[in-house]
Every structure is written in C-alpha cells, then in structure tokens.
KEGU-573535 format. One record per residue (C-alpha): residue number from 1; chain; y, x, z. Coordinates in nm, 2 decimals, decimal comma, m for minus. Last residue first. Example, Ala and Ser with C-alpha at 12.3 -4.5 7.8 and 13.67 -1.06 7.14 Angstrom:
<atoms>
2 A m0,11 1,37 0,71
1 A m0,45 1,23 0,78
</atoms>
This chain:
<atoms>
154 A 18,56 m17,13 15,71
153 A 18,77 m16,82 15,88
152 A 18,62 m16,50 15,63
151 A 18,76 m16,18 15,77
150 A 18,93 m15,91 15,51
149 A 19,22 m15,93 15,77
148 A 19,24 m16,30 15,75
147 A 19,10 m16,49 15,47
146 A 19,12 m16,84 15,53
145 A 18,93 m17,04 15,29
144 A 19,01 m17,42 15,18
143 A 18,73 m17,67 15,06
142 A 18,41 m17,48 15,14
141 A 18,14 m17,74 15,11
140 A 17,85 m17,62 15,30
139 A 17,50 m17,75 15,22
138 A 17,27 m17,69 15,50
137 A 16,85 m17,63 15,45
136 A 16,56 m17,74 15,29
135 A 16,48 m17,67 14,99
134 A 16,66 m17,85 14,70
133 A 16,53 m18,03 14,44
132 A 16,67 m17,99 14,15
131 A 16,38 m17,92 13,90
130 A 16,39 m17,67 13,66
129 A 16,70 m17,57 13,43
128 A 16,71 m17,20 13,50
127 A 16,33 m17,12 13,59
126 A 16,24 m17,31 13,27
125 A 16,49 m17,19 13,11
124 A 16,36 m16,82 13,24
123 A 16,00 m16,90 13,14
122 A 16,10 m17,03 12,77
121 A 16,28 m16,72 12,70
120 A 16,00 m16,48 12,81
119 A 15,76 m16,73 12,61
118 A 16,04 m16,71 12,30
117 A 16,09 m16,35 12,34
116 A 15,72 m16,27 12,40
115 A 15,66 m16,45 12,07
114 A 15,91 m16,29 11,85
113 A 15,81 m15,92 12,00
112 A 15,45 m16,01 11,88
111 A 15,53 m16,15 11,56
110 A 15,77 m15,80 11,47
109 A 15,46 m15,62 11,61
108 A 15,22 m15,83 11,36
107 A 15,44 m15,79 11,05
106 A 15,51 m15,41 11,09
105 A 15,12 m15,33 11,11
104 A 15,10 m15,58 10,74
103 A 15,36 m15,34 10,60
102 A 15,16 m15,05 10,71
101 A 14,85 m15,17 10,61
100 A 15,02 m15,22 10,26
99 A 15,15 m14,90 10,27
98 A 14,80 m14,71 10,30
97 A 14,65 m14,97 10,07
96 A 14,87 m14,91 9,80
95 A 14,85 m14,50 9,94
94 A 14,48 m14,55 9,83
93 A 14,54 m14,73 9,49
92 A 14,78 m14,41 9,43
91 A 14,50 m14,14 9,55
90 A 14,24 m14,27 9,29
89 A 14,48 m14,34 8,98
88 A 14,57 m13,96 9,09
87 A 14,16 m13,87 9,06
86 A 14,13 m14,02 8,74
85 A 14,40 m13,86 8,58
84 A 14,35 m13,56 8,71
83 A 14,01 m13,59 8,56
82 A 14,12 m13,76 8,22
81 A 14,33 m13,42 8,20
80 A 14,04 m13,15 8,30
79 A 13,83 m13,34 8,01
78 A 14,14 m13,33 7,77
77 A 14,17 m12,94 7,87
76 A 13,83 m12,93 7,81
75 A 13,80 m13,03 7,45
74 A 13,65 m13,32 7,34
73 A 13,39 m13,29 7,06
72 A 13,23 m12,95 7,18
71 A 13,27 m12,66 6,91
70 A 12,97 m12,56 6,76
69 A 12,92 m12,20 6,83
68 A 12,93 m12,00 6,57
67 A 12,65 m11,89 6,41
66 A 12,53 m11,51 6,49
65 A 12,62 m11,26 6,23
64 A 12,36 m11,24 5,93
63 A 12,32 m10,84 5,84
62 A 12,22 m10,77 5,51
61 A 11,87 m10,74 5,39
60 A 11,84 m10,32 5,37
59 A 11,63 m10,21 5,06
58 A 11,45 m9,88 5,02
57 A 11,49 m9,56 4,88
56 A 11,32 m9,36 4,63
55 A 11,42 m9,30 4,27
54 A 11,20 m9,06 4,05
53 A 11,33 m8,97 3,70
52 A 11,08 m8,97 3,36
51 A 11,32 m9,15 3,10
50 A 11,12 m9,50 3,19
49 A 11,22 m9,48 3,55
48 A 10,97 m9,36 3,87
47 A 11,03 m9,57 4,16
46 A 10,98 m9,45 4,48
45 A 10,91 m9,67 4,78
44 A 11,07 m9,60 5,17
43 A 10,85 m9,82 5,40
42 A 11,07 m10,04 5,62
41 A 11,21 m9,90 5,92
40 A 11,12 m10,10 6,20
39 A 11,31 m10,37 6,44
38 A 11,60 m10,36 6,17
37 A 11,91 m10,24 6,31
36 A 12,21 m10,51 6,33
35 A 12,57 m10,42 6,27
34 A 12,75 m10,65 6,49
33 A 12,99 m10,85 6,20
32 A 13,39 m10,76 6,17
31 A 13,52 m11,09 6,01
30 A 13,85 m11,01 5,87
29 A 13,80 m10,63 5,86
28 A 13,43 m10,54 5,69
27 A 13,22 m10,41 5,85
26 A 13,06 m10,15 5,65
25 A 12,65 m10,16 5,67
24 A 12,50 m9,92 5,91
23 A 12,28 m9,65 5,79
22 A 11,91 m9,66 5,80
21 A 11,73 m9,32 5,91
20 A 11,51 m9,17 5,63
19 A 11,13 m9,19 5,61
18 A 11,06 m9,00 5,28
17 A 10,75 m9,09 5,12
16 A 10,63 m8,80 4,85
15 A 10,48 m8,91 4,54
14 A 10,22 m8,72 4,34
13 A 10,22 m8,79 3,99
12 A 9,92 m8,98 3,86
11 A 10,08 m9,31 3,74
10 A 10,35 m9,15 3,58
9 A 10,09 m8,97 3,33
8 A 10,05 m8,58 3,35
7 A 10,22 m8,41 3,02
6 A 10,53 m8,29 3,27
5 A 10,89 m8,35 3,23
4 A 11,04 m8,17 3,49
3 A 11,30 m8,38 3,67
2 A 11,65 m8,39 3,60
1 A 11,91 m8,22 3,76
</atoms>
C-alpha cells in the first residue's frame, strides 16, 4: 500500500510520467455545460509527500460554458408589431385616398348629368316656346266636325 521506503533521497528517485486520458467533468443538472477537451493533455507531474508517497496526476481548469447571448433591447415580436402596424397605417391612408377619388368620381358624373339636363332642358324650351312665326301655309279653323261613317266632312 505504501511505498518502499528506500535510503535514496526524494530528489533522486526515478519518476515515471503517466499520460492518462482526461475524464469529463459531471454536468451538473440545472445548467448542463458542453464538456470541453483540452487542445492537449497537459503533462502528468508527481508529487512525492513528506511521509515518502508518490502522487501523480494533473489538474483539469474547469469547463467555462459559452456566454449567453445578450438579449436584443426590443424584442421581435414588438419589431414584427410596429411593422404591421406600420404597414396597415400605410394601406388605410391609401384606401383614404382610394374613397376619396371615388367620392370626388361621384361628384363630377352627378355634375355632368346636372348640366346635360339643364342644356337638354334649355334646348327643348327653347324649341317649345320659340318664336311664333308661322311658316307658310293655311290655317283651318274647324268649328263643327261631321263624322260620317268614320269619314271626316270639314
């Protein structure tokens, strides 16, 4: 169990370097962490104690997991919101001006049918209650009809 004790000083004792295979540290449950391998294995040293024993090994830093990624100060779902947002203010101040031509379309066909009406209008009094002069021809003053037969005797 122990070693030999020998009359030889520590300091001349031969050591023997073990290269062992490093072990991955627990993970632990809350915060399971990537277990990281170093990019070499460190050189094993012995230690020979006061009372005589050899102890060999060698020291493993632990295992930093990667920093969190800061979180962004807006989140997207506000972003995604102020873009709808955005884009309906858009759409609404183009069906304003969608319904206003409209309205403004409406207005000049309701003018236009006003104004043929009254021009129309105008040309039939105008045709109606014109001049009276007469063309030439006979007046006939029919004072007493005879209808005889379906005949007309003036």
């Amino acid at each position: 169990m122990y070693p030999d004790h020998t009359h030889q000083p520590p300091a001349l004792r031969a050591v023997e370097v073990h290269h062992p295979a490093p072990l991955a540290p627990p993970v632990p449950y809350p915060a399971p962490l990537v277990p990281v391998q170093p990019g070499t294995v460190p050189a094993v040293a012995s230690v020979i104690l006061p009372d005589g024993r050899v102890v060999t090994g060698y020291a493993i830093e632990p295992a930093q997991p990667a920093p969190l990624t800061a979180k962004p100060a807006v989140s997207r779902t506000a972003v995604n919101v102020a873009l709808a947002g955005v884009g309906f203010l858009a759409v609404c101040g183009g069906l304003l001006m969608l319904t206003t031509f409209i309205t403004a379309l409406a207005a000049l066909v309701t003018q236009l049918i006003t104004l043929a009406a009254v021009i129309f209008g105008g040309w039939i009094a105008v045709q109606v209650l014109g001049s009276n002069r007469h063309a030439a021809g006979t007046t006939v003053n029919i004072r007493k009809a005879v209808i005889k037969r379906n005949h007309f005797h003036g």
